[in-house]
C-alpha positions in Angstrom: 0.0 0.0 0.0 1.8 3.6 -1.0 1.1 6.2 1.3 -1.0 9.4 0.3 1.4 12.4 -0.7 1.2 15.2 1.5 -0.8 18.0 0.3 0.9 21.7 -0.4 -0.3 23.1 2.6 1.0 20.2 4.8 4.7 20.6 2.9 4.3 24.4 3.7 4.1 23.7 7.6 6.4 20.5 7.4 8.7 22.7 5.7 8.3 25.4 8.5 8.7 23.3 11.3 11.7 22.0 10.1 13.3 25.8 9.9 12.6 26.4 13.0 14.2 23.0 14.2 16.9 23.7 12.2 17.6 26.8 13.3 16.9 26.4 17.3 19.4 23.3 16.6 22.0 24.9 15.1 21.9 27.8 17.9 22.0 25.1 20.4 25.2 24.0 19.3 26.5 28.0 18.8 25.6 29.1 22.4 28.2 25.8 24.0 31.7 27.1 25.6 33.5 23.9 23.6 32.2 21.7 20.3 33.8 19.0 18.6 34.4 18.9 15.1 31.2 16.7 14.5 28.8 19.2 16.4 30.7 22.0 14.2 29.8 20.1 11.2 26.1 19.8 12.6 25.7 23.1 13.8 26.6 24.2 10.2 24.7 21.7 8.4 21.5 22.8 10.5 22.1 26.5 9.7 22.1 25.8 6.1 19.2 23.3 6.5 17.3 26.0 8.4 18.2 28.5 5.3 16.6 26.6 3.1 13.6 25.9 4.7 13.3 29.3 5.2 13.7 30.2 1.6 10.6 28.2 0.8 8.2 29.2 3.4 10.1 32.6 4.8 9.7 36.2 4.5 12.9 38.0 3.0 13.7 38.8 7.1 14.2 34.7 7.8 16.3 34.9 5.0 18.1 37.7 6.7 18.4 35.8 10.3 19.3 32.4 8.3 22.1 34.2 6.9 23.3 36.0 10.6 22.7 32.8 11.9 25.4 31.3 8.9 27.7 34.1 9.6 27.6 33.3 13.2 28.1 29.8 12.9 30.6 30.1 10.3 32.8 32.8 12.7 32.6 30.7 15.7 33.7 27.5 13.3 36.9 29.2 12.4 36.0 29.7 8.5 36.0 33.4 8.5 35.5 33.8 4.6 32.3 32.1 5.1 31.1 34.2 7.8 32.2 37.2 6.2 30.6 36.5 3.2 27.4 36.1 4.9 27.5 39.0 6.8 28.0 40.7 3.8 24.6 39.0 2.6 23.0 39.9 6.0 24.3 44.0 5.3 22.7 44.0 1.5 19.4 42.5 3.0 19.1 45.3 5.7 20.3 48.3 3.2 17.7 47.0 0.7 15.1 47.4 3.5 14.1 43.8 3.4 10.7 44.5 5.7 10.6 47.1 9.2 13.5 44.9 11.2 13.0 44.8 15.0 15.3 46.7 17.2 16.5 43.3 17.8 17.7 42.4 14.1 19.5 45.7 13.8 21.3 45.0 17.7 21.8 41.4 16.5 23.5 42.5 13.6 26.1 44.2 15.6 27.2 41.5 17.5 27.9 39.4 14.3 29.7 42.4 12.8 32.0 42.0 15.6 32.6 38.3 15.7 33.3 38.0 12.2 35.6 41.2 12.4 37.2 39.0 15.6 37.2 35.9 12.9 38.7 37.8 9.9 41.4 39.2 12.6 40.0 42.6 11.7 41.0 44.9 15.3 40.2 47.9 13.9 36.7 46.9 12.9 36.0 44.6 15.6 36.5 47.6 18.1 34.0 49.6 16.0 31.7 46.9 15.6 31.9 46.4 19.9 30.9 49.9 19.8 28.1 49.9 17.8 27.0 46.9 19.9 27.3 48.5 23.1 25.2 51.9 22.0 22.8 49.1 20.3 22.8 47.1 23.8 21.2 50.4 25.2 18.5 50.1 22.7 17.4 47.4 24.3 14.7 47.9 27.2 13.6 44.1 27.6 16.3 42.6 30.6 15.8 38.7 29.0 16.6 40.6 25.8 19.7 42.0 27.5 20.5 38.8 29.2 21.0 36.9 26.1 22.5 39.7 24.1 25.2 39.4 26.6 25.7 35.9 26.5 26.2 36.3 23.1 28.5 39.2 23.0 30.6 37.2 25.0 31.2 34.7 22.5 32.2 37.8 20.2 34.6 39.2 22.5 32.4 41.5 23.9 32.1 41.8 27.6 29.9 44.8 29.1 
């Protein structure tokens, strides 16, 4: 007996709920203190994975947040072209004016500026990237918001 195919709006939220388990996986992996090289590999795999899934059922700002997520991933991996090179993407998206960001995309944005400036060995920009961050950190008026801004800042050699 062949099963019944799945109709398009079932792929449409299969295909969501693997974006957002994608990408909750792969910043799992980003937020530990120590990976091994297979959790590197998976966190990496599971940010493109997410990417793609949200390229199908996404607005143009999941593609934007896939790619930060990429440039993150890619930074804290050790490949800095890669991470560069997404950051780059993650720049056009917000110049173009994908959609209205949150506050939080744009204070996001600086903390991955500064980790891949970290990556890239770039000490001139990651000191103006870490102050970006810190006037964005003031933007912030949520304290959970805060709290896990900091943890991340952290990991980009930020420490407030």
């Amino acid at each position: 007996m062949q099963a019944k195919s799945p109709n398009l709006i079932e792929i449409k939220q299969w295909t969501r709920w693997f974006a957002v388990e994608h990408n909750n996986r792969a910043w799992q992996l980003a937020e530990l203190t120590e990976r091994t090289e297979a959790q590197n590999r998976e966190m990496i795999d599971t940010a493109h994975a997410a990417a793609l899934h949200w390229s199908r059922v996404g607005k143009p700002v999941n593609a934007m947040r896939a790619d930060q997520l990429l440039a993150w991933v890619y930074a804290i991996a050790g490949d800095a072209k890669r991470a560069s090179t997404y950051a780059h993407y993650c720049h056009t998206a917000i110049e173009a004016n994908i959609e209205r960001l949150s506050n939080w995309d744009n204070t996001f944005q600086t903390l991955v500026d500064a980790l891949v400036a970290q990556a890239t060995g770039d000490g001139p920009g990651h000191n103006a990237a870490t102050q970006r961050a810190s006037a964005a950190r003031e933007t912030l008026s949520n304290p959970q918001d805060r709290l896990i801004f900091d943890g991340f800042a952290r990991q980009a050699g930020i420490d407030f």
